[in-house]
Backbone as a printed PyTorch tensor [residue, N CA C, xyz], in Angstrom:
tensor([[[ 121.2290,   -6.7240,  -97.0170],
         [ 120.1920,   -7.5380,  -96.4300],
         [ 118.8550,   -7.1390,  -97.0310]],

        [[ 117.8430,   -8.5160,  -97.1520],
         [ 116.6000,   -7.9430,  -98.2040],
         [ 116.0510,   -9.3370,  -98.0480]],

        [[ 114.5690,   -8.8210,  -97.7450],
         [ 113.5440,   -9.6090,  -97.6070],
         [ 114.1840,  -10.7940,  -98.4550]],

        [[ 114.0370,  -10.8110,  -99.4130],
         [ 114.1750,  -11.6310, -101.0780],
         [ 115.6140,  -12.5810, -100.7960]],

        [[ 115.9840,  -12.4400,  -99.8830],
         [ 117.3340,  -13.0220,  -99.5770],
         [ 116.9100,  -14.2780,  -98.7380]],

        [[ 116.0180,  -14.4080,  -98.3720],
         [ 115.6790,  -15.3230,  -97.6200],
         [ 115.1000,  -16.7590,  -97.9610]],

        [[ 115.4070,  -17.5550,  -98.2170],
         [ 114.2430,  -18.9800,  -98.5430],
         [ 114.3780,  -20.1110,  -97.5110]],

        [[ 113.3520,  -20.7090,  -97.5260],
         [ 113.1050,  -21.5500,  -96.4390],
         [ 114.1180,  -23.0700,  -97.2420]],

        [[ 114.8620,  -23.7670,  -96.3010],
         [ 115.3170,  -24.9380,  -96.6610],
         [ 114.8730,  -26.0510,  -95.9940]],

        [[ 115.5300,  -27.1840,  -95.9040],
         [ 115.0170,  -28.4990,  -94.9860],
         [ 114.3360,  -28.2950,  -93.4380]],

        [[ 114.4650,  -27.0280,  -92.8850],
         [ 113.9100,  -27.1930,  -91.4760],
         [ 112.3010,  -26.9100,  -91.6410]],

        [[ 111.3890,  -27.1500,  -91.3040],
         [ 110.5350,  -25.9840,  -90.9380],
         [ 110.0470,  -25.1300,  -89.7700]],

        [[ 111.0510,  -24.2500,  -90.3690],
         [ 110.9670,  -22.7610,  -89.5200],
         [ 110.4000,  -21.7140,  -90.2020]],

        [[ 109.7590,  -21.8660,  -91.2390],
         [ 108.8950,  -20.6280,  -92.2530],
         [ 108.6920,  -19.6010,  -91.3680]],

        [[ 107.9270,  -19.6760,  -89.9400],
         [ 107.4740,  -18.7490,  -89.2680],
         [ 108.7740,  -17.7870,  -88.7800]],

        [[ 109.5590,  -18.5390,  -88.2080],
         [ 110.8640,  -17.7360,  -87.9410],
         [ 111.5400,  -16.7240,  -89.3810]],

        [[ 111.9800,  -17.1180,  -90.3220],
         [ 112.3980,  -17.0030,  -91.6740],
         [ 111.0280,  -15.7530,  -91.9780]],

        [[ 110.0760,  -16.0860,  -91.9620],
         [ 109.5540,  -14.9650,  -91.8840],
         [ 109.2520,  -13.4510,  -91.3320]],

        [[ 109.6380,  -13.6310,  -89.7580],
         [ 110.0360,  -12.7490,  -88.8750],
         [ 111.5020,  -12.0490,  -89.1340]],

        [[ 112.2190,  -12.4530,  -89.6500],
         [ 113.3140,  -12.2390,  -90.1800],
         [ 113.3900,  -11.3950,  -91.5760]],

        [[ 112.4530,  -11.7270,  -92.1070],
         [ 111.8830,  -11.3730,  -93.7250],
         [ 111.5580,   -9.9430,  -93.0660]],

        [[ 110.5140,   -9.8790,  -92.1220],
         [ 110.1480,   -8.6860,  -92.1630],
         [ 110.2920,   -7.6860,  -91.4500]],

        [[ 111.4650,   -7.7420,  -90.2650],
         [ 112.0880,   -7.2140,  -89.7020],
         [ 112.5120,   -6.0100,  -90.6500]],

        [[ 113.5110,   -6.4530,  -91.6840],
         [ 113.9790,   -6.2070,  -92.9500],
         [ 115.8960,   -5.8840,  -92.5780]],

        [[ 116.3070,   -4.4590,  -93.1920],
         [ 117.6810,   -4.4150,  -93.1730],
         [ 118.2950,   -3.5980,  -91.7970]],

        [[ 117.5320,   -3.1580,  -91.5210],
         [ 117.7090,   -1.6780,  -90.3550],
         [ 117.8940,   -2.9520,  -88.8850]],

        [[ 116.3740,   -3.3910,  -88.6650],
         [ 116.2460,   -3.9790,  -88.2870],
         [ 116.8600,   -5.6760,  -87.5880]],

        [[ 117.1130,   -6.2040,  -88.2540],
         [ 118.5840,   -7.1260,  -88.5000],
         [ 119.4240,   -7.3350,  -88.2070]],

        [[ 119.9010,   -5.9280,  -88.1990],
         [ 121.1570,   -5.5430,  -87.8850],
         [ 121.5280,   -5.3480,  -86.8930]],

        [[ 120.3300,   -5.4030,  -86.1820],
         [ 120.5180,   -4.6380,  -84.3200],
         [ 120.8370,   -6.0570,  -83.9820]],

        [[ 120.0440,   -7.1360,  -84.4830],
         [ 120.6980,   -8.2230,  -83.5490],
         [ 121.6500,   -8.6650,  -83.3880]],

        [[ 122.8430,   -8.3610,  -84.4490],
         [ 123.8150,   -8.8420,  -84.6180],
         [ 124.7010,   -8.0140,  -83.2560]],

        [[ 125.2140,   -8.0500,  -82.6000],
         [ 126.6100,   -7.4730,  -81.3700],
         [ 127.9860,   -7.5390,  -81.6010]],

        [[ 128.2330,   -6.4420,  -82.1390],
         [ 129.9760,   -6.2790,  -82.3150],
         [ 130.1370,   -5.3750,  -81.5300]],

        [[ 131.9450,   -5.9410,  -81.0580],
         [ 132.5550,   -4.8300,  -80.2870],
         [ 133.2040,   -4.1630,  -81.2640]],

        [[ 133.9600,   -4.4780,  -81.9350],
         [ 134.9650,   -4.1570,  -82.6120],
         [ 134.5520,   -3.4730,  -83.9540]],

        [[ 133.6410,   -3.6840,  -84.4660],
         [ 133.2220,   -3.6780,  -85.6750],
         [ 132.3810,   -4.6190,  -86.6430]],

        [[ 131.4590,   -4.7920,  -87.7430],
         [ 131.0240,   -6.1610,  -88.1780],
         [ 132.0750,   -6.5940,  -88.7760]],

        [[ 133.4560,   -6.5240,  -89.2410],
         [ 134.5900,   -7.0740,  -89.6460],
         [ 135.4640,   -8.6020,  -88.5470]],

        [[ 134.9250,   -7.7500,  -87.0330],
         [ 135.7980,   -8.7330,  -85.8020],
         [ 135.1390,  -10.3820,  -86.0420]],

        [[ 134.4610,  -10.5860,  -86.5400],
         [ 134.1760,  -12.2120,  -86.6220],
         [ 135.1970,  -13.0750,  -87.7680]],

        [[ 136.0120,  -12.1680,  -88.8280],
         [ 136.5850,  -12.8510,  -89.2070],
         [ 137.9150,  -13.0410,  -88.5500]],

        [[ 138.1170,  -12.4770,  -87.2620],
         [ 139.4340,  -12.7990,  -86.8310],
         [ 139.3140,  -14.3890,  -85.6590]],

        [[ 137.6050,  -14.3110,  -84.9010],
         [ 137.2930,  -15.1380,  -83.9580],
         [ 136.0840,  -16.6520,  -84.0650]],

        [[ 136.2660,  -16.0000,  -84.9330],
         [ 134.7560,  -17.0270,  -85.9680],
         [ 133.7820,  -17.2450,  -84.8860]],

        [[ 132.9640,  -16.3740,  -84.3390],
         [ 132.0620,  -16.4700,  -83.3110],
         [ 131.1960,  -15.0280,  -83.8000]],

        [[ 130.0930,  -15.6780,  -83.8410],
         [ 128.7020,  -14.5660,  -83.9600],
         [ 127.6430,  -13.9170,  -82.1570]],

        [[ 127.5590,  -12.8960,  -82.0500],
         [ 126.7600,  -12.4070,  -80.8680],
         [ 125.5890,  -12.4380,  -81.1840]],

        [[ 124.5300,  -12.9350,  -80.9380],
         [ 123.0040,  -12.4850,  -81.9040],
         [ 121.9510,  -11.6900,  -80.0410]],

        [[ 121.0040,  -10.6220,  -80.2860],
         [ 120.4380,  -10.6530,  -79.3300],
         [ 119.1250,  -11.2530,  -79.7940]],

        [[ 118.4230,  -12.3080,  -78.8730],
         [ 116.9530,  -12.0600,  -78.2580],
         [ 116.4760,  -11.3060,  -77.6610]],

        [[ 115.2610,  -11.7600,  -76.8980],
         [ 114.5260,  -11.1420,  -75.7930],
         [ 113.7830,  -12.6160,  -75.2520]],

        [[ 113.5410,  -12.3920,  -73.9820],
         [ 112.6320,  -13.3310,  -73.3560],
         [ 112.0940,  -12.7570,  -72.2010]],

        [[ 110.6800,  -12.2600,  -72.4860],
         [ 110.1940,  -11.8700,  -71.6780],
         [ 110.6150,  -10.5660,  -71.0370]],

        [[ 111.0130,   -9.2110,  -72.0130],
         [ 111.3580,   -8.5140,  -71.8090],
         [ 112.5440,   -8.4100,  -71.4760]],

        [[ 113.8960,   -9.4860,  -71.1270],
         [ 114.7980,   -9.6260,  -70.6220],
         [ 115.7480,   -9.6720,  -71.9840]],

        [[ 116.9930,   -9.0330,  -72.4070],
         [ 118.1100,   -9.2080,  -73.2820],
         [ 118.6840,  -11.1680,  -73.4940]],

        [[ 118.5700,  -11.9110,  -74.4320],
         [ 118.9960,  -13.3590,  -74.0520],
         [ 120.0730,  -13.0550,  -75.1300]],

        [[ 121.2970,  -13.0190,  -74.4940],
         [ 122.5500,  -13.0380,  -76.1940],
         [ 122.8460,  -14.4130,  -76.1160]],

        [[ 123.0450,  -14.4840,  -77.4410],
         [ 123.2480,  -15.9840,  -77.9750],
         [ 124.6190,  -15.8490,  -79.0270]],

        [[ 125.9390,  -16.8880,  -78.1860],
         [ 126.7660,  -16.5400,  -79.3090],
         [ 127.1600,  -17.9660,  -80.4030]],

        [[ 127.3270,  -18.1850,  -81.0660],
         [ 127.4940,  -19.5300,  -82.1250],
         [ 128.7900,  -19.4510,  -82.8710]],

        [[ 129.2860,  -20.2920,  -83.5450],
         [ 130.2940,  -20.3410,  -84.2520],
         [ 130.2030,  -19.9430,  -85.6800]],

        [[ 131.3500,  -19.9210,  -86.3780],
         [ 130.6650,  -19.9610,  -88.1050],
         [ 130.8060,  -20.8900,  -88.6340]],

        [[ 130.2780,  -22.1660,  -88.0470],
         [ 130.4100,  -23.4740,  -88.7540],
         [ 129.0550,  -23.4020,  -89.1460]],

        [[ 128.4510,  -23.9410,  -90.6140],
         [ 127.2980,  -24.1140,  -90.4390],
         [ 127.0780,  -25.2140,  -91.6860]],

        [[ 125.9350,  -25.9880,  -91.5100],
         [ 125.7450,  -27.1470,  -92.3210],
         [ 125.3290,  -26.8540,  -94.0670]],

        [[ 125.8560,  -27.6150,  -94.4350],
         [ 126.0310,  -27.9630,  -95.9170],
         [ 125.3360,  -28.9010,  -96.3710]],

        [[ 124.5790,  -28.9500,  -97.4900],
         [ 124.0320,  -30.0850,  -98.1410],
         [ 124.2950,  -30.0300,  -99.8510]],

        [[ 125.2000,  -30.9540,  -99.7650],
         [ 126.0060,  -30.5290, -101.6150],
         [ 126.7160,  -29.4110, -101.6190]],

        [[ 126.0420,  -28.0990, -102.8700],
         [ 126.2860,  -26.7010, -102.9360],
         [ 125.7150,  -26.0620, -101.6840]],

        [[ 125.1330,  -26.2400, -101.1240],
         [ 124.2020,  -25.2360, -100.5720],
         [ 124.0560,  -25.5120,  -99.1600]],

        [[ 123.6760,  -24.7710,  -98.2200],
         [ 123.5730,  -24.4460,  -97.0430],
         [ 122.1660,  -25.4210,  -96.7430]],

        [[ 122.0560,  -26.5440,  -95.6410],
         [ 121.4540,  -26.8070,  -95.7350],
         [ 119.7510,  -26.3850,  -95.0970]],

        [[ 119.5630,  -25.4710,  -94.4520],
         [ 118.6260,  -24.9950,  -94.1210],
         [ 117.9780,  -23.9250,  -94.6400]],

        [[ 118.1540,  -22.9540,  -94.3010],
         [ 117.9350,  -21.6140,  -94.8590],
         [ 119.0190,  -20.9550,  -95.9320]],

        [[ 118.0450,  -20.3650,  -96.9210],
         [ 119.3290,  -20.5760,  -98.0690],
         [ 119.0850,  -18.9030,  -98.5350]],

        [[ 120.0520,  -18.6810,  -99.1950],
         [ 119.8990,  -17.2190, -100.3600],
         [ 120.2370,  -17.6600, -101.7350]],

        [[ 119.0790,  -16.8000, -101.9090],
         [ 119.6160,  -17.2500, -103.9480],
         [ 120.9550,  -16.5310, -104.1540]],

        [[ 121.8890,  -15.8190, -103.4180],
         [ 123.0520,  -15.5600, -104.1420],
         [ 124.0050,  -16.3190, -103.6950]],

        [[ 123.6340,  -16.9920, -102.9900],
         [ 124.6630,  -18.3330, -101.9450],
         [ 126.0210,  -17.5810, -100.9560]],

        [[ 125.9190,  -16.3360, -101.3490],
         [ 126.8440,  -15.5450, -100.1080],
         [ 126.3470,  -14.9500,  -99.1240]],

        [[ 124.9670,  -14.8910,  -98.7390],
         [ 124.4410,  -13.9260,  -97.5160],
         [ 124.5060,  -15.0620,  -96.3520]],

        [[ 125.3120,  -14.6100,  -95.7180],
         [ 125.2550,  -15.7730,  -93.7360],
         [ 124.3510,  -14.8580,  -93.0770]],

        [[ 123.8430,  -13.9420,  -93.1150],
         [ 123.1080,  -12.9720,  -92.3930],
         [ 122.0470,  -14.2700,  -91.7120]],

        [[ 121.3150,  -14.4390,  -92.6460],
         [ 120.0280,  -15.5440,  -92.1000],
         [ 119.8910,  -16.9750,  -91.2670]],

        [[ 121.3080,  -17.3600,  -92.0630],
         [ 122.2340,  -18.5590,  -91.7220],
         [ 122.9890,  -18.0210,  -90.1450]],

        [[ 122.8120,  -17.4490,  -89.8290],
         [ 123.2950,  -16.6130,  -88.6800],
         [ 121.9640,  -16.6570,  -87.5380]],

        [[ 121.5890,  -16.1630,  -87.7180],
         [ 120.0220,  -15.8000,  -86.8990],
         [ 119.6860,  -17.6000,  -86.7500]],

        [[ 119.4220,  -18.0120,  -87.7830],
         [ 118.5360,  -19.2580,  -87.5390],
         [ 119.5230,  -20.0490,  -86.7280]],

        [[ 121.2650,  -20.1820,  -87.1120],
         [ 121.4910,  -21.3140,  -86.0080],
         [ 121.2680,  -20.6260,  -84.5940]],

        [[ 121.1410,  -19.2590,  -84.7310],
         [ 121.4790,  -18.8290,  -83.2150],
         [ 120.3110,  -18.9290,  -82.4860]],

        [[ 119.1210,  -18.7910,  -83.4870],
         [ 117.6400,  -19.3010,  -82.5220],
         [ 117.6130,  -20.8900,  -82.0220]],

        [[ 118.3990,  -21.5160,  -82.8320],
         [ 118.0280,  -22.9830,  -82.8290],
         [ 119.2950,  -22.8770,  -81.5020]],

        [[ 120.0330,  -22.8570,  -81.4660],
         [ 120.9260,  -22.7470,  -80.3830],
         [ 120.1350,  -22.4140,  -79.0730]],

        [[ 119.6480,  -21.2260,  -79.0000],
         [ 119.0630,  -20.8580,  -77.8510],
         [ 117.9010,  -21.2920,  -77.1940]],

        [[ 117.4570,  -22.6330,  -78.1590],
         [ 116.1850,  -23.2810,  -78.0030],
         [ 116.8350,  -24.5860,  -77.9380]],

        [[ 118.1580,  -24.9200,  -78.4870],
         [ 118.7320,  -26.0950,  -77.8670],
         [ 119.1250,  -27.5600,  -79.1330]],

        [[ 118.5430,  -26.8670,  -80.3230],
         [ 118.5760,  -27.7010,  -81.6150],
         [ 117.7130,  -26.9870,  -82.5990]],

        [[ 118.4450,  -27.2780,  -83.3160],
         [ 117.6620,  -27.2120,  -85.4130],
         [ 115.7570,  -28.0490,  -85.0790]],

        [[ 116.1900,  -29.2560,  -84.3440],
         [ 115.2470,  -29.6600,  -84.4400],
         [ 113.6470,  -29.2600,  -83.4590]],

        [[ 113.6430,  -28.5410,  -82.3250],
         [ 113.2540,  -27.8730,  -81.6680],
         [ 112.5920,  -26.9330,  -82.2580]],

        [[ 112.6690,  -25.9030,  -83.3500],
         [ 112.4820,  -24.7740,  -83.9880],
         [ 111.5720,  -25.2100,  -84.9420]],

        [[ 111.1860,  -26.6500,  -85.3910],
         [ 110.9090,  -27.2950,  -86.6300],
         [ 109.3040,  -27.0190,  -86.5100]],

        [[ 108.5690,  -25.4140,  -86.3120],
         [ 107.1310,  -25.2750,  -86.0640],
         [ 107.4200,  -24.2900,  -85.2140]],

        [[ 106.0850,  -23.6130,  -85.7700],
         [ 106.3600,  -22.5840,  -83.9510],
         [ 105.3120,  -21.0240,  -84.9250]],

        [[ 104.9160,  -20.0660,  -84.4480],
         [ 104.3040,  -18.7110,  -84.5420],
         [ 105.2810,  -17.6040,  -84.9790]],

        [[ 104.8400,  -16.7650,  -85.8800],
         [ 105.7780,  -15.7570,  -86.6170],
         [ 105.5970,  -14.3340,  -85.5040]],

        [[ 104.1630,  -14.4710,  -84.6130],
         [ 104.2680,  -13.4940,  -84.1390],
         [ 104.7260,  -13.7450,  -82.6870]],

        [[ 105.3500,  -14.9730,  -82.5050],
         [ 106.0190,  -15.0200,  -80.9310],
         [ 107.7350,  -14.7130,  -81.4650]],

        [[ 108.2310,  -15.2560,  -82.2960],
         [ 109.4940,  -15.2470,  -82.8010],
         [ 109.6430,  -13.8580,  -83.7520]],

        [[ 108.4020,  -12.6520,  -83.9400],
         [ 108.9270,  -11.2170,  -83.5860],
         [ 109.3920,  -10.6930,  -82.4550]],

        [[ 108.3820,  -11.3880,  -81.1570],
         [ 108.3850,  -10.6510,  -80.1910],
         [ 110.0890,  -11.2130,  -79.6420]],

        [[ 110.2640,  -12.0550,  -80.1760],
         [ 111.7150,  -12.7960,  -79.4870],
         [ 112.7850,  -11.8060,  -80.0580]],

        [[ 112.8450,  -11.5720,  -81.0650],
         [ 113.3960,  -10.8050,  -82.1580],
         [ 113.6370,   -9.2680,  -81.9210]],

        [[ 112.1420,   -8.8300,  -80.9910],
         [ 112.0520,   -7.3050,  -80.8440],
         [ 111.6180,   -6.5010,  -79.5990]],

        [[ 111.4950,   -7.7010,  -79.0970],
         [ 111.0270,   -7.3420,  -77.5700],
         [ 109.7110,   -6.8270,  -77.1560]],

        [[ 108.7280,   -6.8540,  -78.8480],
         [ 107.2270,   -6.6530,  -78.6930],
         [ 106.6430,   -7.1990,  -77.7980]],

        [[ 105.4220,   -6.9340,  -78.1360],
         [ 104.0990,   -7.8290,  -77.4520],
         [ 103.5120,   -8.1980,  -78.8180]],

        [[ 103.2930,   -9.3910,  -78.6370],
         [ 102.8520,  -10.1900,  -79.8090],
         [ 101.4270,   -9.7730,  -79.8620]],

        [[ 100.5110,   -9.6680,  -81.0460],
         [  98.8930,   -9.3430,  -80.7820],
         [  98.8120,  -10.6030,  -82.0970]],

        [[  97.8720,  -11.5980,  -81.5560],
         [  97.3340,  -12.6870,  -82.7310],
         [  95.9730,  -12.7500,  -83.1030]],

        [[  95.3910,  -11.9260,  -84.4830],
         [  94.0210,  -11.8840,  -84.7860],
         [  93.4310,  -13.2280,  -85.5760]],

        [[  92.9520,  -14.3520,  -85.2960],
         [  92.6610,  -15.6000,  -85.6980],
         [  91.5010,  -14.9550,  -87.3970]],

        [[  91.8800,  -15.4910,  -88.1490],
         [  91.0060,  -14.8820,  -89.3070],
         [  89.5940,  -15.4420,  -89.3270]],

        [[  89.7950,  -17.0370,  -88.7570],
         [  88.2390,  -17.4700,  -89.1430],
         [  87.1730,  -17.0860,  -87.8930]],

        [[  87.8620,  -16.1550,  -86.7280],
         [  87.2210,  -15.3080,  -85.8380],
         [  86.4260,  -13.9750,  -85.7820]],

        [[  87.3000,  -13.9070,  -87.1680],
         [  86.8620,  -11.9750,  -87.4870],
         [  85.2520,  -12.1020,  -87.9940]],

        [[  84.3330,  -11.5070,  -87.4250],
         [  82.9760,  -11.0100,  -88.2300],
         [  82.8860,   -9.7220,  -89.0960]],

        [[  83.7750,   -8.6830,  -88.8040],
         [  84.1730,   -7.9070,  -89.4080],
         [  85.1110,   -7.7320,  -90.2270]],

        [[  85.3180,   -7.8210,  -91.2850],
         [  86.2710,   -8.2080,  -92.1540],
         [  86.9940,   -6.4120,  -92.3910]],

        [[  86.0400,   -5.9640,  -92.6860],
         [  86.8460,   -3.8300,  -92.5800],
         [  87.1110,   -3.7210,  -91.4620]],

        [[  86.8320,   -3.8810,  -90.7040],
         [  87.1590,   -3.0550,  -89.1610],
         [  88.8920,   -3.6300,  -88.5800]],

        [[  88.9980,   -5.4300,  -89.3100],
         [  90.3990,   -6.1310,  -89.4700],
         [  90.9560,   -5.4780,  -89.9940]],

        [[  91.1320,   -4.8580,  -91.3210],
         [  91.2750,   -4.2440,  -92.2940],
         [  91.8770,   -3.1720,  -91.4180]],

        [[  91.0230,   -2.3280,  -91.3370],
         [  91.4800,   -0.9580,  -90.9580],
         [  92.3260,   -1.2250,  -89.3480]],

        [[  91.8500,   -2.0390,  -88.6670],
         [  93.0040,   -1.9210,  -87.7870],
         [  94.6730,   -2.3200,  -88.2430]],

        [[  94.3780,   -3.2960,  -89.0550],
         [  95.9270,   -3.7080,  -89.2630],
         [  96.1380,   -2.8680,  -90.0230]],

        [[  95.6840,   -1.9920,  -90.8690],
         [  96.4640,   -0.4890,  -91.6960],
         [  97.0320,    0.0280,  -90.5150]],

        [[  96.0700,    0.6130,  -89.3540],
         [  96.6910,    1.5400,  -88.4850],
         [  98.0440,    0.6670,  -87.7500]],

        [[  97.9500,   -0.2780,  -87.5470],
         [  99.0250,   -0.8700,  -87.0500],
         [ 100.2910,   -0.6890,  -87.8610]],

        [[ 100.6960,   -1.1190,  -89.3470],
         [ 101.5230,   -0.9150,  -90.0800],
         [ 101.8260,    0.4960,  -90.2800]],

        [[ 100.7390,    1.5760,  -89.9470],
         [ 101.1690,    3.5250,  -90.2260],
         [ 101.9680,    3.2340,  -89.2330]],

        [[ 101.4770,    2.7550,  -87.7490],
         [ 101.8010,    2.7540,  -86.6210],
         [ 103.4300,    2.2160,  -86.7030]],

        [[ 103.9640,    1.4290,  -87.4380],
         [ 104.8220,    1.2780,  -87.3170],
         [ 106.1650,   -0.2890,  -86.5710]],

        [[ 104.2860,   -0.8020,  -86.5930],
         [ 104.5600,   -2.4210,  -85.7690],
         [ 104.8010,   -3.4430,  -86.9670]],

        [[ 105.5280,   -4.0060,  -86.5240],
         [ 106.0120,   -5.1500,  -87.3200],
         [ 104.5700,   -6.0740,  -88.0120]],

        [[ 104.1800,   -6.6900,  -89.1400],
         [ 103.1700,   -7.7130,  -88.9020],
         [ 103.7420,   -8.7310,  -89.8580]],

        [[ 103.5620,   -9.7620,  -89.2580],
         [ 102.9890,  -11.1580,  -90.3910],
         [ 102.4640,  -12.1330,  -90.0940]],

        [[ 102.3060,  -12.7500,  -91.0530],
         [ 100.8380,  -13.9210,  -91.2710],
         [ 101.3510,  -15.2890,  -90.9070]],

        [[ 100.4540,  -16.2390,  -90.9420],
         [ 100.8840,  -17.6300,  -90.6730],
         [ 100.0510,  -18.3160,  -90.9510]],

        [[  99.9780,  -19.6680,  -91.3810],
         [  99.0940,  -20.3300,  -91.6740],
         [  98.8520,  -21.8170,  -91.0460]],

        [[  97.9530,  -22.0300,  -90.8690],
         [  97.3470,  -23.0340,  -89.5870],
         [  98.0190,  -24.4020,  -90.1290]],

        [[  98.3880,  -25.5410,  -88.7230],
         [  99.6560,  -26.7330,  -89.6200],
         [  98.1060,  -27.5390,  -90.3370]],

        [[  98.6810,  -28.3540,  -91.1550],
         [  97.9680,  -29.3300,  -91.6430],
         [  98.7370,  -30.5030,  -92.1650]],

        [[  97.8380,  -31.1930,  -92.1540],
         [  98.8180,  -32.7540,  -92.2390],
         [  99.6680,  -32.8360,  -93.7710]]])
């Protein structure tokens, strides 16, 4: 599992796909729930994924059916065309929100906190008067050890 594994396809869920990006491999991995081992899905074809909502555990389980467009997966894709890792996560968010189409927009730092059970903190850029003092807090945040990423405002 690796950042670089990730590309955005027909949905837009960038913000999610991104939270995912930067989670990274350690990370990732926690969401996934095996009893048995990560091997037991090829005997039941069913995935466990965890959320959070509101501090509360939300497991979400899905099948391994997942959509195709031609070669390729139609949403979220990997350039090596064998990683389901991502293809995993995204139907299981879209599941737990009720559709693919539901997910199509949304904040990278609410869909960490879904992801990790944070508290989301959102610094608006065209708010900052201090441009170092941004700076140096989000360094200490990343020593610190908190997840971050960016997003960019919709436009037509």
């Amino acid at each position: 599992m690796d950042n670089a594994d990730v590309r955005q396809g027909a949905l837009g869920d960038c913000y999610f796909l991104s939270a995912i990006a930067v989670l990274g491999s350690a990370q990732t991995r926690e969401k996934f729930i095996f009893i048995d081992g990560p091997d037991e899905w090829y005997e039941c074809g069913a995935f466990c994924v965890k959320f959070y909502d509101g501090g509360k555990e939300n497991i979400v389980i899905i099948d391994d059916a997942f959509l195709r467009l031609y070669d390729d997966m139609a949403f979220v894709k990997t350039p090596s065309k064998k990683e389901l890792w991502p293809c995993i996560l995204e139907k299981a968010f879209a599941k737990k929100y009720g559709s693919f189409s539901i997910i199509d927009g949304g904040l990278v730092d609410i869909a960490l906190a879904e992801l990790t059970n944070g508290i989301p903190e959102t610094f608006m850029l065209e708010e900052q008067k201090n441009v170092q003092a941004l700076w140096t807090k989000t360094l200490a945040l990343y020593k610190e050890g908190n997840f971050l990423g960016a997003g960019s405002p919709s436009h037509p």
